[in-house]
BARO-340079 format. One line per field, with one value per residue (C-alpha): residue in three letters; y negated, z, x negated. Coordinates in steps of 0.5 Angstrom, whole numbers, plus 500, padded with zeros to 3 digits. Each point is the difference from the previous one (the first is absolute). Example, Ala and Ser with C-alpha at 12.3 -4.5 7.8 and 13.67 -1.06 7.14 Angstrom:
BEGIN
rest: c(ALA_SER)
v: c(509_493)
w: c(516_498)
u: c(475_498)
END
This chain:
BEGIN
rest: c(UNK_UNK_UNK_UNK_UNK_UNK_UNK_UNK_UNK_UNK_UNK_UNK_UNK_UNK_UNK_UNK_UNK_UNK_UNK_UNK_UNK_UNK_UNK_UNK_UNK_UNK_UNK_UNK_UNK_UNK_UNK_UNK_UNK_UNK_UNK_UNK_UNK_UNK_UNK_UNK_UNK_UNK_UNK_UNK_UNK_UNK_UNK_UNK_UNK_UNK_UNK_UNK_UNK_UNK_UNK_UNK_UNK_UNK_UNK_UNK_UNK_UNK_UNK_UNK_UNK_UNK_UNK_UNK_UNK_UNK_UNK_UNK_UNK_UNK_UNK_UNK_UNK_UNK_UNK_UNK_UNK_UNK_UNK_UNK_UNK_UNK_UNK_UNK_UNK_UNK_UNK_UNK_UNK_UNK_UNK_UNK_UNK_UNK_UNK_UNK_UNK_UNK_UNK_UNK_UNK_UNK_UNK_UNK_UNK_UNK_UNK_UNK_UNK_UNK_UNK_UNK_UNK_UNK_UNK_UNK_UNK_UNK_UNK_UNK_UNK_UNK_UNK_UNK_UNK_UNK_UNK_UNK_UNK_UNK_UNK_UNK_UNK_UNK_UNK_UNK_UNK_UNK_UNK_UNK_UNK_UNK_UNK_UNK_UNK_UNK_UNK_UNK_UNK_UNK_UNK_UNK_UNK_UNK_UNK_UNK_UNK_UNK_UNK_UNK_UNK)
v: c(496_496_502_495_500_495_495_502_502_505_499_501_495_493_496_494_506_501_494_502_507_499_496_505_505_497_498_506_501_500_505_504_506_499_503_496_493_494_501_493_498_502_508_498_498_506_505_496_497_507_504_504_507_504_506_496_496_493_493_497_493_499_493_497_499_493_496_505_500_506_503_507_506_507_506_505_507_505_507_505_498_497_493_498_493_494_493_494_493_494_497_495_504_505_503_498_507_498_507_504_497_500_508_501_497_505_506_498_500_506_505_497_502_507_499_506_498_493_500_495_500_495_499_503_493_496_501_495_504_506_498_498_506_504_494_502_508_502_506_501_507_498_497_499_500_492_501_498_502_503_499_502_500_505_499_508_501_494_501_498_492_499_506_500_504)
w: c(479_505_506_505_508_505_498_494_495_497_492_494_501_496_498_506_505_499_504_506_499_499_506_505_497_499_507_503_507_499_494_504_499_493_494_495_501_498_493_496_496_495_502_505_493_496_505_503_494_495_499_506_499_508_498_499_506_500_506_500_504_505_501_504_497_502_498_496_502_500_507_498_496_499_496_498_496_498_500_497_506_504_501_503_505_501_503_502_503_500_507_499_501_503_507_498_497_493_499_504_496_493_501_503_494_495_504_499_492_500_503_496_494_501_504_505_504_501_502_502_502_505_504_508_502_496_507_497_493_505_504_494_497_507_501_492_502_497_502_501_495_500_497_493_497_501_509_499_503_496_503_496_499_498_499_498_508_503_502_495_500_504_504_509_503)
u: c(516_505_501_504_500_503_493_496_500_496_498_495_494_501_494_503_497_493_497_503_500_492_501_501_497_493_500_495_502_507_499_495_505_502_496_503_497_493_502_500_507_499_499_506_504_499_501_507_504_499_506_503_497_502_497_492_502_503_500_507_501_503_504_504_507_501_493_497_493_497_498_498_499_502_496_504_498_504_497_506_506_495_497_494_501_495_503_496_504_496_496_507_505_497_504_507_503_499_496_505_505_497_498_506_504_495_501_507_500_494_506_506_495_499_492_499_495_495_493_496_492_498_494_500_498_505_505_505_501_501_505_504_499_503_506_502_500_494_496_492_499_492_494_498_494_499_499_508_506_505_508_505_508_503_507_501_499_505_506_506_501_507_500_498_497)
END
């Protein structure tokens, strides 16, 4: 997968991605909301750089286009003609639209490619990841299993892209 935006680009894992990948998501406050975190290199690298499979779930880079440094990372799985969402920018480049950005680029993509609706759970504490789900049209539809909020976007119930109200 390649998907490009303004300032990143949003691609499979390359072994150059792991330490800083780990870097971030082995720090415990700032992965306080995250499931996906505290494993050793060696479990990241067999889950990061396996063949792409949407349908079993897979993380994507996110980079910048410019330098290449990794800055964050998306989780995708497809479930029929819906996909489930996860996103993490690092402490670093936190705060300066780069999620708004790449999700916004992967919602783009997702709807060319046929996708009806996006989920994503997140944790009622996590304000921030909230905010950015409601900025990116997401609706609250309830609470999983997990004590998460589920949000979709269901494009079947947006109005046609080009057309004013």
């Amino acid at each position: 997968m390649l998907i490009e935006t303004r300032r990143c680009l949003i691609r499979n894992f390359e072994e150059k991605d792991i330490n800083k990948f780990m870097s971030y998501r082995n720090d415990e406050f700032w992965m306080q909301y995250q499931g996906f975190k505290g494993l050793t290199k060696q479990e990241y690298k067999k889950v990061l750089l396996k063949e792409v499979e949407l349908y079993e779930g897979t993380q994507f880079a996110i980079v910048l286009k410019d330098s290449g440094c990794l800055i964050g990372d998306i989780y995708l799985k497809q479930e029929a003609d819906s996909l489930w969402l996860g996103y993490t920018i690092s402490p670093l480049h936190a705060r300066q639209g780069y999620a708004y950005e790449a999700v916004n680029g992967m919602i783009t993509r997702a709807r060319e490619k046929g996708i009806d609706k996006i989920f994503a759970a997140v944790l009622l504490e996590n304000i921030p990841s909230i905010n950015l789900l409601k900025k990116l049209k997401f609706s609250f539809v309830g609470m999983n299993e997990h004590g998460e909020g589920v949000y979709t976007l269901d494009f079947n119930k947006m109005r046609p892209l080009g057309i004013a109200s």
